[in-house]
C-alpha positions as CSV (number, residue, x, y, z in Angstrom):
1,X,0.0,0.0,0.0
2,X,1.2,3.3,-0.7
3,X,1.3,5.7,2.1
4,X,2.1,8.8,0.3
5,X,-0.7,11.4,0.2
6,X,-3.0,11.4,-2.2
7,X,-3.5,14.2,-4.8
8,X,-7.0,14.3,-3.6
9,X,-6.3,14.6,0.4
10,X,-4.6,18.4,-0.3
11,X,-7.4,19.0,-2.6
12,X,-10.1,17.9,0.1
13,X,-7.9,19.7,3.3
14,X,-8.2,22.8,1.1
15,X,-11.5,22.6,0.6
16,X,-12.1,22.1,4.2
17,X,-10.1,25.5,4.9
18,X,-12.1,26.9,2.5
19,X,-15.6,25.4,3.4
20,X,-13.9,26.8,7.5
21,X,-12.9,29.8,7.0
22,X,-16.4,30.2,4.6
23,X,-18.8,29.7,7.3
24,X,-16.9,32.0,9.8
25,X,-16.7,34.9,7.6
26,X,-20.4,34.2,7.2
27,X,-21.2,33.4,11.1
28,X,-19.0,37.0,11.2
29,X,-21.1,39.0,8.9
30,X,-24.1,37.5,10.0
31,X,-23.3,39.0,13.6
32,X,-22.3,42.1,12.0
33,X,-18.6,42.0,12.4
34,X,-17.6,42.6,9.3
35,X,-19.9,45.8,8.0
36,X,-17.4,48.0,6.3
37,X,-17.8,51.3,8.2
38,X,-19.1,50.3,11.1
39,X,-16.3,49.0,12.8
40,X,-15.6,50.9,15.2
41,X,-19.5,50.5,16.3
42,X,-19.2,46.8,15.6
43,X,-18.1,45.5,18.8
44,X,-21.0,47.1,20.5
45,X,-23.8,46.5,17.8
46,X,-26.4,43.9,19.6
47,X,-27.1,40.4,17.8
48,X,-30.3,41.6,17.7
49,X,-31.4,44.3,15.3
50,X,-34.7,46.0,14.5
51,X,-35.8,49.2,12.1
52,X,-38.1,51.4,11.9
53,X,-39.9,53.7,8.4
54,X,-42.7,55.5,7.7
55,X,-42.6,56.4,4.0
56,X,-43.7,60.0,2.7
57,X,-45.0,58.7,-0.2
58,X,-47.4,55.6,0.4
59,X,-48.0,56.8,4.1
60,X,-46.7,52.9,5.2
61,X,-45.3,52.4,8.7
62,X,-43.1,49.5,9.6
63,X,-41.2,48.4,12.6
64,X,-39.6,44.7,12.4
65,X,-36.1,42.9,13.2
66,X,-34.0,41.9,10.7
67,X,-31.5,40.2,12.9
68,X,-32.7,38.0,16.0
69,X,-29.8,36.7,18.0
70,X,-26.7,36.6,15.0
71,X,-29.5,35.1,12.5
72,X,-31.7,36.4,9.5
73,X,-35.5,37.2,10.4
74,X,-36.6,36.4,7.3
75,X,-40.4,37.5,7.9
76,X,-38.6,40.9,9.3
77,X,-36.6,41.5,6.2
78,X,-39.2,40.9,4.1
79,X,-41.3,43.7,5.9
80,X,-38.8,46.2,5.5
81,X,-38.1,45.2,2.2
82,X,-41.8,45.8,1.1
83,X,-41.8,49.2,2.6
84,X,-38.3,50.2,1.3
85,X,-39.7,49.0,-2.3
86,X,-39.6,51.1,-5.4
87,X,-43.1,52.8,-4.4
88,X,-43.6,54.3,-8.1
89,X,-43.3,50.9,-9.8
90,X,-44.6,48.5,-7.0
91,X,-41.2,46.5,-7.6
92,X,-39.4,45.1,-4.3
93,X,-35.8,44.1,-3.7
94,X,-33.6,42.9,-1.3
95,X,-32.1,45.8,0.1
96,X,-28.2,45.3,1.4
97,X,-28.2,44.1,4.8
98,X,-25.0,46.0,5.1
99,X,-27.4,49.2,4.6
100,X,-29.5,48.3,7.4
101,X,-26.7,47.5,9.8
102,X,-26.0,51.1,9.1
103,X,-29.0,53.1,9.7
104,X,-29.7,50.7,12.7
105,X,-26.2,52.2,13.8
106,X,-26.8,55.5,12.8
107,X,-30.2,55.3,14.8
108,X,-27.8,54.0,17.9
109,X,-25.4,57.3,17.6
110,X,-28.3,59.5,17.7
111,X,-29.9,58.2,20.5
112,X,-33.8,57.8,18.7
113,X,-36.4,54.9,18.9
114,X,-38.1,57.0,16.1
115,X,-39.1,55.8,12.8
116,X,-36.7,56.9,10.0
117,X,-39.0,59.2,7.3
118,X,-38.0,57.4,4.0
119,X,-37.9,59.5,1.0
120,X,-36.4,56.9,-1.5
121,X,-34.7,53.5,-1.0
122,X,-34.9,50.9,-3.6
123,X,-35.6,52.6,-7.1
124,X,-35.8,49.8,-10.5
125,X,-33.6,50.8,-13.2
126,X,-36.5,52.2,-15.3
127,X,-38.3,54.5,-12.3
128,X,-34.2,55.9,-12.2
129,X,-33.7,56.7,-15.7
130,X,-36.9,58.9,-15.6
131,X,-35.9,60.5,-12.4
132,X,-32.3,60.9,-13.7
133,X,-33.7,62.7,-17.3
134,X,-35.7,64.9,-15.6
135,X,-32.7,66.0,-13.1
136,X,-28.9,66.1,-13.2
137,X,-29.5,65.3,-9.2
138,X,-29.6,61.2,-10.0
139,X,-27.4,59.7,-11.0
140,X,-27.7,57.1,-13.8
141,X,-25.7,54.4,-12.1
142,X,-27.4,55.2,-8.8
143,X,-26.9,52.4,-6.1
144,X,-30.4,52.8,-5.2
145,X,-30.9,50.4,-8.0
146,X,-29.0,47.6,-6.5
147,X,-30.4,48.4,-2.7
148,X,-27.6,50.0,-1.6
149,X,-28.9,53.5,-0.9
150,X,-31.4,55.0,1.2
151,X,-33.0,58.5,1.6
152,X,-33.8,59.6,5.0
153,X,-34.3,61.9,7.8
154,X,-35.2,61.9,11.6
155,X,-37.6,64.1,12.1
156,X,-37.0,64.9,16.0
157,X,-33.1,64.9,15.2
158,X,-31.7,68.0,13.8
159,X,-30.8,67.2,10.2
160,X,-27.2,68.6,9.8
161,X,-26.4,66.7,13.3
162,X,-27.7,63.6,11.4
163,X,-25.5,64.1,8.4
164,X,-22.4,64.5,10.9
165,X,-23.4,61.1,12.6
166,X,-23.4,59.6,9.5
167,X,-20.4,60.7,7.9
168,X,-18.8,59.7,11.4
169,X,-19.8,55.9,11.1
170,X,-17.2,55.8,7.8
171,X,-19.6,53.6,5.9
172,X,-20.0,54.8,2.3
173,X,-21.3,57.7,0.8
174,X,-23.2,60.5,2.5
175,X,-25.1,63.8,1.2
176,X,-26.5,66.2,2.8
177,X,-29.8,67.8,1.2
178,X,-30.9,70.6,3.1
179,X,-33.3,72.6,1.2
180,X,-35.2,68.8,0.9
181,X,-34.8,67.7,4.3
182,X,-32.9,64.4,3.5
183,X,-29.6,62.5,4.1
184,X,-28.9,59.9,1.0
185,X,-26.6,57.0,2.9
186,X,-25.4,53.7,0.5
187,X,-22.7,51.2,1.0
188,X,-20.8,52.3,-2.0
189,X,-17.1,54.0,-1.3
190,X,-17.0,56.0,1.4
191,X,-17.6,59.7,-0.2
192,X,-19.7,63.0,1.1
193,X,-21.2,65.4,-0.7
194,X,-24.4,68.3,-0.3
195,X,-24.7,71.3,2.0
């Protein structure tokens, strides 16, 4: 018999390491340990994780958790997602989870258990190229079309202290919108723009 290792024995340890090291960077994210821009928040960010919206357009109110003890609510997510839909179209989509692990921090640093007023969140590509021919304000490869972005504002929280709290947590781009009332957060590159 020949004791020397088999070509398929690295092969299968590799995959192991892989298969490993796979599930803890998903066990991590999952607990919200990896959320680019909200590390320094990470440690302290509970397992469990709720949001709150009440859209401006559709007059909808939801309040659900997305994360129960390190794992997916689906029911939860699903919730927000409807809400957080593109509400000229009807169209829903699976916003980033890395987005609401932000605006639930953001919701932490400004000490509020108030709804977020949504303005805009998911937006299909076709409800985006009308908004974007109409003003040079969208942009055509906006991330609200891949669930990544979110308009917002808290309306007992003064709106420039929201932007600052935002732009502290480091965890993409940030504008500021005054003369609308908003704050536009995403997941892209971290970035700030508005007055």
């Amino acid at each position: 018999m020949d004791h020397r290792a088999h070509p398929l024995s690295a092969g299968a340890a590799s995959r192991r390491r892989f298969v490993t090291g796979a599930a803890a960077g998903a066990a991590a994210l999952t607990a919200g340990l990896l959320v680019p821009g909200v590390a320094s928040a990470a440690t302290s960010m509970p397992a469990t994780r709720s949001l709150a919206f009440r859209s401006l357009h559709t007059g909808e109110e939801v309040a659900a958790t997305y994360l129960r003890d390190g794992v997916v609510e689906a029911e939860g997510l699903q919730r927000l997602n409807h809400v957080l839909r593109d509400w000229r179209s009807g169209e829903v989509w699976q916003m980033d989870r890395k987005l609401l692990d932000l605006l639930f921090a953001l919701r932490r640093s400004m000490d509020s258990d108030q709804p977020f007023e949504l303005i805009s969140a998911y937006r299909s590509p076709k409800t985006n190229a009308k908004l974007a021919s109409k003003s040079n304000g969208v942009a055509r490869r906006s991330l609200h079309m891949r669930g990544m972005a979110i308009d917002v504002r808290l309306p007992e929280r003064d709106l420039k202290a929201l932007h600052q709290a935002a732009l502290a947590l480091q965890g993409g781009g940030v504008g500021l919108y005054t003369k609308s009332g908003f704050i536009h957060l995403d997941t892209g590159r971290v970035r700030r723009w508005g007055a």
